[in-house]
N, CA, C, O and CB atoms as a CASP TS submission, in Angstrom:
PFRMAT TS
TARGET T0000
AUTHOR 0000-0000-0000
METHOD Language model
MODEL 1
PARENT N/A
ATOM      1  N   UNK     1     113.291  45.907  22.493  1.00  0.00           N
ATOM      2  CA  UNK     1     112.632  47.185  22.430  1.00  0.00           C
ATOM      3  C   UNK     1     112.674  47.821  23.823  1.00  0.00           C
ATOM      4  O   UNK     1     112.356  47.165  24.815  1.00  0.00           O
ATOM      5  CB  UNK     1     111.174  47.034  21.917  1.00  0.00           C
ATOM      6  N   UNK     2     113.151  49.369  23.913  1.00  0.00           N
ATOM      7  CA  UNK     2     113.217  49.900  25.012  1.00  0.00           C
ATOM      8  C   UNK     2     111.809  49.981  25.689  1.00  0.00           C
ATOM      9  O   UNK     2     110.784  49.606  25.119  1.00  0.00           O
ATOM     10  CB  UNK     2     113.859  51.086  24.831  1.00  0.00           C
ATOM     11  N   UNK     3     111.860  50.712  27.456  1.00  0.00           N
ATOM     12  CA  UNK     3     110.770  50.784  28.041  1.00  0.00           C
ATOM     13  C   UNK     3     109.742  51.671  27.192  1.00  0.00           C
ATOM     14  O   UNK     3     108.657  51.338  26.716  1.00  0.00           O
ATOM     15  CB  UNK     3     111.045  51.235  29.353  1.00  0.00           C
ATOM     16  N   UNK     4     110.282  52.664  27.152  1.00  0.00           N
ATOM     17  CA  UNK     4     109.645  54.177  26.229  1.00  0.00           C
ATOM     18  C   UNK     4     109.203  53.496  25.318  1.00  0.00           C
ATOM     19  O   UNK     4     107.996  53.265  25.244  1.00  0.00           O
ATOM     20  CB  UNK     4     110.691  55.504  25.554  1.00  0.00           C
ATOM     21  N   UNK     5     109.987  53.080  24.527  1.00  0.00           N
ATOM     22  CA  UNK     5     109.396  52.378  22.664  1.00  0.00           C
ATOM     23  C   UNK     5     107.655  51.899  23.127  1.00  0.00           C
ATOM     24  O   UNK     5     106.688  52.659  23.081  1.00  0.00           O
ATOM     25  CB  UNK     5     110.711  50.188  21.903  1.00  0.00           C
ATOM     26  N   UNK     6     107.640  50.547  23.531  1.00  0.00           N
ATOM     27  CA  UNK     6     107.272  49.781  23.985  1.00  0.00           C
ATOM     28  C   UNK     6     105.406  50.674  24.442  1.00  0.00           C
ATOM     29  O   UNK     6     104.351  50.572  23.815  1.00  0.00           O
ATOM     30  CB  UNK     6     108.512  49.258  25.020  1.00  0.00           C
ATOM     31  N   UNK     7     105.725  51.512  25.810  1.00  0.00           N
ATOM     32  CA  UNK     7     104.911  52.294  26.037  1.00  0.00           C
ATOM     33  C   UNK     7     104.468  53.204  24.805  1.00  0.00           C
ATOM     34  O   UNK     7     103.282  53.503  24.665  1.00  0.00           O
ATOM     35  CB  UNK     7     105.370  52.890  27.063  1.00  0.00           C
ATOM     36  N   UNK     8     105.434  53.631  23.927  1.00  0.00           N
ATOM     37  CA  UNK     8     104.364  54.858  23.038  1.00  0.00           C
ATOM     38  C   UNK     8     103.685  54.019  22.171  1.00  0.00           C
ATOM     39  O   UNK     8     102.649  54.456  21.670  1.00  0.00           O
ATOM     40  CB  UNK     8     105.179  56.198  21.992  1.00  0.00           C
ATOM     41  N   UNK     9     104.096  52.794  21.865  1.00  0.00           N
ATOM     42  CA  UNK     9     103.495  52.087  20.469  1.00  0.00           C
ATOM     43  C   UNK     9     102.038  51.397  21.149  1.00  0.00           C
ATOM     44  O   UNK     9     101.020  51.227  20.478  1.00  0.00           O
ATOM     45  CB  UNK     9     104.784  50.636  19.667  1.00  0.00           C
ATOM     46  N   UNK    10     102.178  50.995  22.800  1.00  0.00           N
ATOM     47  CA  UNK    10     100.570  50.996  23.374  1.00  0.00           C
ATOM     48  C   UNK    10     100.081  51.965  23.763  1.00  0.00           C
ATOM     49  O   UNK    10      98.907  51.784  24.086  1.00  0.00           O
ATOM     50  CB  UNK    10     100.245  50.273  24.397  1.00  0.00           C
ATOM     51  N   UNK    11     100.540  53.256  23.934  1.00  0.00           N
ATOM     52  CA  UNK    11      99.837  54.760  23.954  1.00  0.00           C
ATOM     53  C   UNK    11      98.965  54.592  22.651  1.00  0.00           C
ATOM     54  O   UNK    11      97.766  54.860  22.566  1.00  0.00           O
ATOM     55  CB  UNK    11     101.049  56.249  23.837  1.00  0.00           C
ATOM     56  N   UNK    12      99.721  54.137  21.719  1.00  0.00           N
ATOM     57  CA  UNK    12      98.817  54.436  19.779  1.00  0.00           C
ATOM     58  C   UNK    12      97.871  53.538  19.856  1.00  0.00           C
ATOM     59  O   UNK    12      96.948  53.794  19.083  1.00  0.00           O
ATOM     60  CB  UNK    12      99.818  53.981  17.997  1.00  0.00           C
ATOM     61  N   UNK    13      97.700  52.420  20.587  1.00  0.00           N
ATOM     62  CA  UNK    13      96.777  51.685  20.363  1.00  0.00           C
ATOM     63  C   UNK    13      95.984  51.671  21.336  1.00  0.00           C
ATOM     64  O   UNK    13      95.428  50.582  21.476  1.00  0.00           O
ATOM     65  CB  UNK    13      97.101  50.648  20.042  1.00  0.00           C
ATOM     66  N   UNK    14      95.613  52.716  22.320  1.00  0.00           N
ATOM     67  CA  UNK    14      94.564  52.538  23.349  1.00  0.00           C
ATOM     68  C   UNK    14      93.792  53.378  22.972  1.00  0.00           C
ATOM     69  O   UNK    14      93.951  54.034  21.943  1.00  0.00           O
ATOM     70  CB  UNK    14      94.850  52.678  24.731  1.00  0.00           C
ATOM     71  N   UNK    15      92.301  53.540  24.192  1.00  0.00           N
ATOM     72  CA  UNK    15      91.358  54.111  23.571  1.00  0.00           C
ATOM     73  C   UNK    15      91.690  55.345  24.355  1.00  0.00           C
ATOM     74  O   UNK    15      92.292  55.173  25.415  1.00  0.00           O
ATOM     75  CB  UNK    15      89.935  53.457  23.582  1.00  0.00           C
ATOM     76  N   UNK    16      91.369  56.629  23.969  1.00  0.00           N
ATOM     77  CA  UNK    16      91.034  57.565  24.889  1.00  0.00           C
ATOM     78  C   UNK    16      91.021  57.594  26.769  1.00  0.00           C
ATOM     79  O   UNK    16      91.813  58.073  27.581  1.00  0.00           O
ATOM     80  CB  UNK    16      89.841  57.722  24.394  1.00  0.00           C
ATOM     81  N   UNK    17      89.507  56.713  26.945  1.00  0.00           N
ATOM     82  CA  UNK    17      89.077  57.062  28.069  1.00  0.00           C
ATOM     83  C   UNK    17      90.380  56.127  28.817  1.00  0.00           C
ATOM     84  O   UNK    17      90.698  56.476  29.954  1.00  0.00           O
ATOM     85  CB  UNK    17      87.365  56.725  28.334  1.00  0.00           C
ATOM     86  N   UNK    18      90.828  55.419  28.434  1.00  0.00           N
ATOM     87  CA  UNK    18      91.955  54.759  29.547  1.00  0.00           C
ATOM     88  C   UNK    18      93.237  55.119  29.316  1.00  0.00           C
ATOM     89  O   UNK    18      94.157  54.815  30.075  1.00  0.00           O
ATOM     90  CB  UNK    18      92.048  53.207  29.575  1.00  0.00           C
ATOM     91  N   UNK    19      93.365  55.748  28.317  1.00  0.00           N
ATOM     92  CA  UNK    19      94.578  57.160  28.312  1.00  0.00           C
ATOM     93  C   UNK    19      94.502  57.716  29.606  1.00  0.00           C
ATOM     94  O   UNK    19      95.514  57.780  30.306  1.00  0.00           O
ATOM     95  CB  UNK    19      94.242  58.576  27.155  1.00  0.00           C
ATOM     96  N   UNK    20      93.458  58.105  29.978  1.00  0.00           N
ATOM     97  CA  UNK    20      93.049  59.440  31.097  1.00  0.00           C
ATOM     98  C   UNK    20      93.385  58.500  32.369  1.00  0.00           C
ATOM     99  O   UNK    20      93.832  58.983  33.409  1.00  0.00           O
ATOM    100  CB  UNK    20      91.032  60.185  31.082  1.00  0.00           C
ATOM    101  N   UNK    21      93.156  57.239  32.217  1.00  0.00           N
ATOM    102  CA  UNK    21      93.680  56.754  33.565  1.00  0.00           C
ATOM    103  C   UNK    21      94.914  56.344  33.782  1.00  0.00           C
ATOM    104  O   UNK    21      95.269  56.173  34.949  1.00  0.00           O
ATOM    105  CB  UNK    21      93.049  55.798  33.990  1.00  0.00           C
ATOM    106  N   UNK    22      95.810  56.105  32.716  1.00  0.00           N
ATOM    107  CA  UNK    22      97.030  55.825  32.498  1.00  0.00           C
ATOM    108  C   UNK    22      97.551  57.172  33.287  1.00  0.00           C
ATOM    109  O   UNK    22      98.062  57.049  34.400  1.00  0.00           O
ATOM    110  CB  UNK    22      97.398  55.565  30.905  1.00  0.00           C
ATOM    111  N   UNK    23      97.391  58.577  32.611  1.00  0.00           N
ATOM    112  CA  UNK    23      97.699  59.877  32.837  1.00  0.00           C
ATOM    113  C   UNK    23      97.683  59.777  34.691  1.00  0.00           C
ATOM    114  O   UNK    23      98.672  59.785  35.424  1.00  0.00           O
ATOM    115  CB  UNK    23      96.466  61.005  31.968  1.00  0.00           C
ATOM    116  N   UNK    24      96.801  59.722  34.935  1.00  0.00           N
ATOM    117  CA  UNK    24      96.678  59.947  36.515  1.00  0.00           C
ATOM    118  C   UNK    24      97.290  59.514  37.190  1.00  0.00           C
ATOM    119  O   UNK    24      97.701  59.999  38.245  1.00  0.00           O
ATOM    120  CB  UNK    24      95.792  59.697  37.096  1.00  0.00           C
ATOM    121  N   UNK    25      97.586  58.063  36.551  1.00  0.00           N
ATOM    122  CA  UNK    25      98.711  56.856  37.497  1.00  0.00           C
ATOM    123  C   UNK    25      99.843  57.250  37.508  1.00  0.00           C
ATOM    124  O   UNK    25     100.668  57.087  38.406  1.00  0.00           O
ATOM    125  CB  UNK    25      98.963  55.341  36.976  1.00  0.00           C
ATOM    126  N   UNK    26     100.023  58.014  36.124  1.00  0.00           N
ATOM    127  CA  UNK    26     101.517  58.406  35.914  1.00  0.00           C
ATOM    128  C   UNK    26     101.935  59.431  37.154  1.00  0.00           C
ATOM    129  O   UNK    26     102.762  59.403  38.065  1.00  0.00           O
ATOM    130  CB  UNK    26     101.730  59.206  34.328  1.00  0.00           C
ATOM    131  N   UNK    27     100.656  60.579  36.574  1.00  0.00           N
ATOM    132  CA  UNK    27     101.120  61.970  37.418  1.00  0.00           C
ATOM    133  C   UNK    27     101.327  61.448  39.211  1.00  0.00           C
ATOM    134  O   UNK    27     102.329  61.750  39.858  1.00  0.00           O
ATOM    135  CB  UNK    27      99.561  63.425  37.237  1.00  0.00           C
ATOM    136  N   UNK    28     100.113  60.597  39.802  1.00  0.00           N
ATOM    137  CA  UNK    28     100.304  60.064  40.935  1.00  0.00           C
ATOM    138  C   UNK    28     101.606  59.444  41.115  1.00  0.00           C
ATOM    139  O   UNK    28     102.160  59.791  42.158  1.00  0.00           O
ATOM    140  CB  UNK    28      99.355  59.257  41.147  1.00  0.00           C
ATOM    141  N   UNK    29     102.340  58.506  40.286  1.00  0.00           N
ATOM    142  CA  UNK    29     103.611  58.242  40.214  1.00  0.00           C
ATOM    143  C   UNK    29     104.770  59.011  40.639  1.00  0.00           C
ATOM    144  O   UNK    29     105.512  58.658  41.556  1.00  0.00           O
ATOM    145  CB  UNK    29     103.740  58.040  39.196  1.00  0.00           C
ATOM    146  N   UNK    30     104.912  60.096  39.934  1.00  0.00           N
ATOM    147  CA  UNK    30     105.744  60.663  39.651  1.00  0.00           C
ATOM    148  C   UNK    30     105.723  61.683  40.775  1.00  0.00           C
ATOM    149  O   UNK    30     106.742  62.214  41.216  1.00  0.00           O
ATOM    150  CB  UNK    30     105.689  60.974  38.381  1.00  0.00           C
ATOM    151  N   UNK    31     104.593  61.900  41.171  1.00  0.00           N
ATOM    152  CA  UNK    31     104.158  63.423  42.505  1.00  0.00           C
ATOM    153  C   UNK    31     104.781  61.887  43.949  1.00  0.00           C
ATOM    154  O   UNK    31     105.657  62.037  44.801  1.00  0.00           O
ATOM    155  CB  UNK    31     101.099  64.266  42.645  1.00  0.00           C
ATOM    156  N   UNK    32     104.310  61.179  43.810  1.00  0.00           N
ATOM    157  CA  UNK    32     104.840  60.232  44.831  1.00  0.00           C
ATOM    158  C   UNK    32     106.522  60.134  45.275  1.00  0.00           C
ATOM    159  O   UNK    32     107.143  60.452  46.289  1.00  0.00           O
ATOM    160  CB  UNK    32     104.417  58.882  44.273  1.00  0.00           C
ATOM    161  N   UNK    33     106.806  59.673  44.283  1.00  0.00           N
ATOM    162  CA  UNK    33     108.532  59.967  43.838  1.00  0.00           C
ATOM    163  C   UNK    33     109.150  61.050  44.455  1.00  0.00           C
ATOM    164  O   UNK    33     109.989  60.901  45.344  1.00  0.00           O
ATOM    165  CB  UNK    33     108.791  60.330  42.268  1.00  0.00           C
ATOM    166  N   UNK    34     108.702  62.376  43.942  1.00  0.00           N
ATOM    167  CA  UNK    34     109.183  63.179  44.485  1.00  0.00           C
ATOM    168  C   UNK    34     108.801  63.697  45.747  1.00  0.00           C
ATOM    169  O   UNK    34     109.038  64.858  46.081  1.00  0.00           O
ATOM    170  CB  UNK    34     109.235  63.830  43.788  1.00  0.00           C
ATOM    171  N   UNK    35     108.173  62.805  46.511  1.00  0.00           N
ATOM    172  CA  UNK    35     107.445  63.464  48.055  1.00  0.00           C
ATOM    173  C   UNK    35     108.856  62.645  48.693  1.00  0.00           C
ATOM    174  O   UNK    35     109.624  63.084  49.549  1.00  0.00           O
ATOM    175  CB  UNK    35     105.286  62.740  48.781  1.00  0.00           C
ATOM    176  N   UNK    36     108.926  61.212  47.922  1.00  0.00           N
ATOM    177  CA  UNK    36     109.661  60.159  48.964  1.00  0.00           C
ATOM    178  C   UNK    36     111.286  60.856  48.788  1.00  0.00           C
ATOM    179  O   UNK    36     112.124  60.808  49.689  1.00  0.00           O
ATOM    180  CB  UNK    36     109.516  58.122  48.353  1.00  0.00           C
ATOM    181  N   UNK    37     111.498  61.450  47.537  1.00  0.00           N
ATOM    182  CA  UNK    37     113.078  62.098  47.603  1.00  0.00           C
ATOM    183  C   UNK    37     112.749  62.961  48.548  1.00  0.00           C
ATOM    184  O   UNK    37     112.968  62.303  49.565  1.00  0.00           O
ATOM    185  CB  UNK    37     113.831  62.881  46.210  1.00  0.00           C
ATOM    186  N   UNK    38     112.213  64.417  49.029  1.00  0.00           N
ATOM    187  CA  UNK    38     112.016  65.235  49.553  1.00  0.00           C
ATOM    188  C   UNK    38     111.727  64.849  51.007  1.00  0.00           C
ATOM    189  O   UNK    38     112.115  65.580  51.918  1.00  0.00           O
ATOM    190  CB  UNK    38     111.250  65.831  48.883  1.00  0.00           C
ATOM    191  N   UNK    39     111.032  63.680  51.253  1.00  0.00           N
ATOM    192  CA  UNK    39     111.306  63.593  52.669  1.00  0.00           C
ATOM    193  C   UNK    39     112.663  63.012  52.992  1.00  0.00           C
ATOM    194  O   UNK    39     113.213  63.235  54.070  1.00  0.00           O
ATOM    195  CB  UNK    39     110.264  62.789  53.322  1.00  0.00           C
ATOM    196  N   UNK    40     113.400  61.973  51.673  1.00  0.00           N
ATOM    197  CA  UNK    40     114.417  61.902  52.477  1.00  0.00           C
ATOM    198  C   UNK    40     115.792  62.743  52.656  1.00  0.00           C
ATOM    199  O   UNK    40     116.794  62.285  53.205  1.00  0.00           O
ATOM    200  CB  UNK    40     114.652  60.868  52.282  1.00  0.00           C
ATOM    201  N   UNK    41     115.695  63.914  52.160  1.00  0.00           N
ATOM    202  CA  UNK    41     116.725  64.709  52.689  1.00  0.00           C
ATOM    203  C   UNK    41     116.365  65.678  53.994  1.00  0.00           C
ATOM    204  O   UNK    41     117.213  66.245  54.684  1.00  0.00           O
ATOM    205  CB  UNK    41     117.198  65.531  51.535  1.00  0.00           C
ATOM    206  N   UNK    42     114.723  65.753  54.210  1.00  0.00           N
ATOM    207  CA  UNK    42     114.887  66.299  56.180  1.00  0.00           C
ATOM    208  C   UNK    42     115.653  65.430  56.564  1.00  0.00           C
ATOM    209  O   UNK    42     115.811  64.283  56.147  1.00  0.00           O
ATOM    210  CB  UNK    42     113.447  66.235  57.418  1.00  0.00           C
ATOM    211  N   UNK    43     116.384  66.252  57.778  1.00  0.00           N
ATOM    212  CA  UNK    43     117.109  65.686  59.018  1.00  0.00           C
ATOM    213  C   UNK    43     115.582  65.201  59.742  1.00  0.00           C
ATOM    214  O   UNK    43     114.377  65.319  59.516  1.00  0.00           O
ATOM    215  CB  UNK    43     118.234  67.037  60.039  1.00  0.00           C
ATOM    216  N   UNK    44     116.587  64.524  60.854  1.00  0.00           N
ATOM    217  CA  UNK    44     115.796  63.980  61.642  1.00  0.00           C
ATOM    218  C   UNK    44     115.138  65.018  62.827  1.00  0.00           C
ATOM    219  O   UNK    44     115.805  66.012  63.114  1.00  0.00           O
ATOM    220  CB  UNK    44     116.553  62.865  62.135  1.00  0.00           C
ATOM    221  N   UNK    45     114.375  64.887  63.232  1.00  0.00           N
ATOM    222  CA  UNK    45     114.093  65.949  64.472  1.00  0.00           C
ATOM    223  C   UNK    45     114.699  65.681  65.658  1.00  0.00           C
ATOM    224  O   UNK    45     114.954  64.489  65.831  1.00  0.00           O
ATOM    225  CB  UNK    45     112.677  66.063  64.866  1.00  0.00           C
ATOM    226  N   UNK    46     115.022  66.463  66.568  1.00  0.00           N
ATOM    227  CA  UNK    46     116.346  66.843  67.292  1.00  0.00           C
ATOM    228  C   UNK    46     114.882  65.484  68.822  1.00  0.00           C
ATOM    229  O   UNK    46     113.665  65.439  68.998  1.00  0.00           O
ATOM    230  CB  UNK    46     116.977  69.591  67.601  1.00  0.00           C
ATOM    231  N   UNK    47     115.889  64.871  69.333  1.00  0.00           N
ATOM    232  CA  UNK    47     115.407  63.829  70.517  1.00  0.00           C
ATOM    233  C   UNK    47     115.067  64.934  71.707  1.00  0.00           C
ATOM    234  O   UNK    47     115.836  65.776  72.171  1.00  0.00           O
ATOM    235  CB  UNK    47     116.802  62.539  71.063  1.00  0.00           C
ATOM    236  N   UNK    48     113.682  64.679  72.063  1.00  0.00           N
ATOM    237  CA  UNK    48     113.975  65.352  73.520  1.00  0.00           C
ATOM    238  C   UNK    48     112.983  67.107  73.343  1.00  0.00           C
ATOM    239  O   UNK    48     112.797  67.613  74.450  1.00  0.00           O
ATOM    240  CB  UNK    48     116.238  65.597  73.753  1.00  0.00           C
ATOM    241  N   UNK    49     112.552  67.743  72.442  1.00  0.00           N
ATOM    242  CA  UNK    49     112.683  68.505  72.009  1.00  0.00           C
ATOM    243  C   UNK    49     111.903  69.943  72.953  1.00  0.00           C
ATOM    244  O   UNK    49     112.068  71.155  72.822  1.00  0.00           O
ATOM    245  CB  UNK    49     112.397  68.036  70.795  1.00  0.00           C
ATOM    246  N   UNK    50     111.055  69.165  73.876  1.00  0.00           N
ATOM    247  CA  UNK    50     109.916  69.412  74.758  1.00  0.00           C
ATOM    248  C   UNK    50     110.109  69.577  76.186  1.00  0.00           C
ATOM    249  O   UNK    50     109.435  70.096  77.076  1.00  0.00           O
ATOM    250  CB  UNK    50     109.044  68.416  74.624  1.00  0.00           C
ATOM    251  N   UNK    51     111.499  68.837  76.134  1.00  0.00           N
ATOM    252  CA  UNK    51     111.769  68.677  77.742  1.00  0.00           C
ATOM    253  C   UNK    51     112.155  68.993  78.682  1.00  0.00           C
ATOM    254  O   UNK    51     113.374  69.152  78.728  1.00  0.00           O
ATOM    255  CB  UNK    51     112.097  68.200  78.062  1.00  0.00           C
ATOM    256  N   UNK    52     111.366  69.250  79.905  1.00  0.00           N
ATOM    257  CA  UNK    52     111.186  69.959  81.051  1.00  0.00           C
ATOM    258  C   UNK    52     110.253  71.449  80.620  1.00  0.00           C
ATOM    259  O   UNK    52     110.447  72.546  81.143  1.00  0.00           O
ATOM    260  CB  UNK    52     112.762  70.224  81.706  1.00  0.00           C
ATOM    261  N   UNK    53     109.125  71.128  79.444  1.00  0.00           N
ATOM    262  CA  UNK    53     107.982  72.388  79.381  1.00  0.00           C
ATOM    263  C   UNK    53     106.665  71.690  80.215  1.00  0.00           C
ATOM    264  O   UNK    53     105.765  72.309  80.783  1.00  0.00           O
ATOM    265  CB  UNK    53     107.458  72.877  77.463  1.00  0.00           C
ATOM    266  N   UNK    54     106.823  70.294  80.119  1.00  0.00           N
ATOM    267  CA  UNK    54     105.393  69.635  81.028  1.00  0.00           C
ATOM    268  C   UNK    54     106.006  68.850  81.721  1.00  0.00           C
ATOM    269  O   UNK    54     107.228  68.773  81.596  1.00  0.00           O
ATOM    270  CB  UNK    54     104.100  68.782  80.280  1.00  0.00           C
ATOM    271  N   UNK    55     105.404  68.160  82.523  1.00  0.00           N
ATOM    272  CA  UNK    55     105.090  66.964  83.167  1.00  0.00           C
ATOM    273  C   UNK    55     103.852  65.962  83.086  1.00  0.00           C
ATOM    274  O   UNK    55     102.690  66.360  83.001  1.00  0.00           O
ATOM    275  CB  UNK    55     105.148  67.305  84.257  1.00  0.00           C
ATOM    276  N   UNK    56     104.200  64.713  83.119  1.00  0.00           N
ATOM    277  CA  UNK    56     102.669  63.977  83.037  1.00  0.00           C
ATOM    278  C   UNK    56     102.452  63.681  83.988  1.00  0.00           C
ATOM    279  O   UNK    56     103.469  63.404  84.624  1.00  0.00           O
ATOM    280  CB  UNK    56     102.339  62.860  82.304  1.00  0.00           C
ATOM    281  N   UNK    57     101.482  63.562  84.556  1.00  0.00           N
ATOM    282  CA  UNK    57     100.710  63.569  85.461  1.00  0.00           C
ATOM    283  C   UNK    57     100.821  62.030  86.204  1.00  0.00           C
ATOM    284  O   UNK    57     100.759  61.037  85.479  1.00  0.00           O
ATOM    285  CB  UNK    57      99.397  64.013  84.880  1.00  0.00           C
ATOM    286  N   UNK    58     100.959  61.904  87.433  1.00  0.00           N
ATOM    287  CA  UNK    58     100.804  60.215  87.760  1.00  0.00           C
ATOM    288  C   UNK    58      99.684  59.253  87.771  1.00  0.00           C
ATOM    289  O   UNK    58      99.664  58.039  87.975  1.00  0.00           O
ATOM    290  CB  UNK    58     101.150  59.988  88.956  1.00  0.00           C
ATOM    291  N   UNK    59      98.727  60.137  87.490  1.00  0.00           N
ATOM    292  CA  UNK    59      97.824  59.523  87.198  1.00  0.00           C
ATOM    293  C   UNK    59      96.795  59.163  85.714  1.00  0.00           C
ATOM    294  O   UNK    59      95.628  58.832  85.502  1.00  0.00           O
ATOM    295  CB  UNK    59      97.400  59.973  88.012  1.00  0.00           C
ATOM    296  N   UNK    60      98.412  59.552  84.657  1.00  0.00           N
ATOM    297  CA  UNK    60      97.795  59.486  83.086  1.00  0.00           C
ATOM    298  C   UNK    60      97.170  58.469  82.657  1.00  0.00           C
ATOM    299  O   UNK    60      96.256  58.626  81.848  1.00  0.00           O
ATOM    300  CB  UNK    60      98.695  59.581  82.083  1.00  0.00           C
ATOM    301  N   UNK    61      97.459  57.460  83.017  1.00  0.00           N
ATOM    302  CA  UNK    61      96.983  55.691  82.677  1.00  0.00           C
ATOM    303  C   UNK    61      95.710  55.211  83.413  1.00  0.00           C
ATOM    304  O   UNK    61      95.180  54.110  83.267  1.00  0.00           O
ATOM    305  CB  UNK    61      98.254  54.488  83.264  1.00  0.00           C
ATOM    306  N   UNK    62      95.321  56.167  84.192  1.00  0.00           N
ATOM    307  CA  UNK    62      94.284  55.778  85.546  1.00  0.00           C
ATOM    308  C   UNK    62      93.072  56.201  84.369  1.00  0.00           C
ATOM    309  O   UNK    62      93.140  57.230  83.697  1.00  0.00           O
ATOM    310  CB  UNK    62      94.416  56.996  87.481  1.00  0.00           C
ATOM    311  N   UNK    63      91.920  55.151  84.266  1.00  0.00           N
ATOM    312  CA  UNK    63      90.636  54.909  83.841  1.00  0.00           C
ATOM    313  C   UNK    63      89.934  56.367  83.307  1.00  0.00           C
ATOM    314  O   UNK    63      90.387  57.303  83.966  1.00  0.00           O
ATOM    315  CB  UNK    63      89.850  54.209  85.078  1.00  0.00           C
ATOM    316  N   UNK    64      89.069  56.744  82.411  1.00  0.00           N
ATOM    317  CA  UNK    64      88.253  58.207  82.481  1.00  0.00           C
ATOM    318  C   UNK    64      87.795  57.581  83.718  1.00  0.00           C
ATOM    319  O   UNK    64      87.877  56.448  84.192  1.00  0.00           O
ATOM    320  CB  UNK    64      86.956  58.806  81.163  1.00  0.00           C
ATOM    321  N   UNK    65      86.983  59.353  84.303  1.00  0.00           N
ATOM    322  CA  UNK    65      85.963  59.198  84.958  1.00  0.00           C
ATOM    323  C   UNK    65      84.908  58.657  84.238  1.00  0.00           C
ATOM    324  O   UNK    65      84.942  58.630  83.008  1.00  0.00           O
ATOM    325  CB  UNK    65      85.682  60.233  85.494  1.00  0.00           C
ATOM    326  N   UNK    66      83.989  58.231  84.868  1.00  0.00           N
ATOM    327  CA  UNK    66      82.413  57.388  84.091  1.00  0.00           C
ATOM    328  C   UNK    66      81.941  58.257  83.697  1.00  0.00           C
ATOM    329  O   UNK    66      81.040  57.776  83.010  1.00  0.00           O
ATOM    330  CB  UNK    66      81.186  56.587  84.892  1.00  0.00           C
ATOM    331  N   UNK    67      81.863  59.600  83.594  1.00  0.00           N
ATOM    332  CA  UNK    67      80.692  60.456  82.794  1.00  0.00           C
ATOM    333  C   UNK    67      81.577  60.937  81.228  1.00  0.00           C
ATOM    334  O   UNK    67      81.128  61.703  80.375  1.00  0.00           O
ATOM    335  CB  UNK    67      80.105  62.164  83.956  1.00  0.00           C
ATOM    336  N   UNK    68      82.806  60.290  81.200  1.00  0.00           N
ATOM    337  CA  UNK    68      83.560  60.647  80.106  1.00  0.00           C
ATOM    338  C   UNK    68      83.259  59.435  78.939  1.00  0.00           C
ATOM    339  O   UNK    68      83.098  59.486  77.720  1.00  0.00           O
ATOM    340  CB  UNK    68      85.165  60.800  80.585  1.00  0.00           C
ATOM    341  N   UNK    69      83.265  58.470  79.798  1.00  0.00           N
ATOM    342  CA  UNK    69      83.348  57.314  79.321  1.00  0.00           C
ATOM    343  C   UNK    69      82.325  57.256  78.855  1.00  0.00           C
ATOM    344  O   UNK    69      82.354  57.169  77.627  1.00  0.00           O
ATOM    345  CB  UNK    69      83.650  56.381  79.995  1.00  0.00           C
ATOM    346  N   UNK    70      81.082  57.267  79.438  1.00  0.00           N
ATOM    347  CA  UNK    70      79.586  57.495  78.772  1.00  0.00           C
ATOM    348  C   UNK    70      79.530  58.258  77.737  1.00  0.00           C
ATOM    349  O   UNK    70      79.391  57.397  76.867  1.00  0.00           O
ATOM    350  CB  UNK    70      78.607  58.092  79.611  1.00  0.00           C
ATOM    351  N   UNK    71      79.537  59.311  77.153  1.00  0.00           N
ATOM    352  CA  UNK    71      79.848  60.107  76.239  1.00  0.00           C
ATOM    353  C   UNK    71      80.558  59.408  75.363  1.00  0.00           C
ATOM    354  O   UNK    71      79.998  59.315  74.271  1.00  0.00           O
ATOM    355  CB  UNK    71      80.420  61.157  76.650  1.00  0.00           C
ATOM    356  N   UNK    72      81.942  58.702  75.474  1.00  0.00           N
ATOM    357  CA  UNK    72      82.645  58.517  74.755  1.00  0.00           C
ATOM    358  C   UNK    72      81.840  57.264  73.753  1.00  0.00           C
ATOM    359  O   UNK    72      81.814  57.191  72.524  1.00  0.00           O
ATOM    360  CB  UNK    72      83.898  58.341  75.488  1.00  0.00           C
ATOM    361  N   UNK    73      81.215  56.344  74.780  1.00  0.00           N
ATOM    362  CA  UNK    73      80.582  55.035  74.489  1.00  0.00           C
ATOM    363  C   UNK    73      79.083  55.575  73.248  1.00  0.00           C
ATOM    364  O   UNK    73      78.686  54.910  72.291  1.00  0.00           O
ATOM    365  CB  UNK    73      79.994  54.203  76.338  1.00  0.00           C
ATOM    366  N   UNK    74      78.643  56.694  73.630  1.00  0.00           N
ATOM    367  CA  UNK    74      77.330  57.486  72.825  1.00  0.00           C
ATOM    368  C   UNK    74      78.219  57.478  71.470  1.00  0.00           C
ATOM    369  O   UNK    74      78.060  56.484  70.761  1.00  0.00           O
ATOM    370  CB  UNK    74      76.734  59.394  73.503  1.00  0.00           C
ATOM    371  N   UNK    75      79.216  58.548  70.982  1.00  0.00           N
ATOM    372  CA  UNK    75      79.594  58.610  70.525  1.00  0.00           C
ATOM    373  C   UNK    75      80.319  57.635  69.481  1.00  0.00           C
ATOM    374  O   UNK    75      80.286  58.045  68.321  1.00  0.00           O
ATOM    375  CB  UNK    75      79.713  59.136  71.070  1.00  0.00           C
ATOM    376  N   UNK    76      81.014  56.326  69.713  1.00  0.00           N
ATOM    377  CA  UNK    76      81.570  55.703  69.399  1.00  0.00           C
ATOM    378  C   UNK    76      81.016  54.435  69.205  1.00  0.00           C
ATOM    379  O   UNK    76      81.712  53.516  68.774  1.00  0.00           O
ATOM    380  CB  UNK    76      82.348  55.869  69.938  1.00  0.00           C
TER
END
């Protein structure tokens, strides 16, 4: 018995309310599917794309100041 067969003859024998969840899995299925085809035909984004608009700073890796850090520590 095919996949389809198979599925409509337990479509006939379920109840309602887990119809509705079957439905969702499907539609989630299927909306999934087509996100993963659609991303894979973008190109890739071009390397480099930014460069020479900033500079980082030599001191990017160097500690917050302590009154940042405090805040951050309240917060978090």
């Amino acid at each position: 018995m095919a996949a389809r067969e198979q599925l409509l003859n337990e479509i006939a024998q379920t109840p309602d309310v887990l119809l509705e969840e079957v439905l969702d899995f499907l539609l989630f299925a299927k909306a999934r599917r087509t996100q993963q085809v659609s991303e894979q035909k973008k190109s890739p984004r071009p390397f480099a794309l930014c460069a020479g608009e900033f500079t980082v700073p030599p001191d990017f890796n160097a500690p917050l100041p302590d009154e940042i850090r405090v805040i951050l520590r309240a917060r978090f």
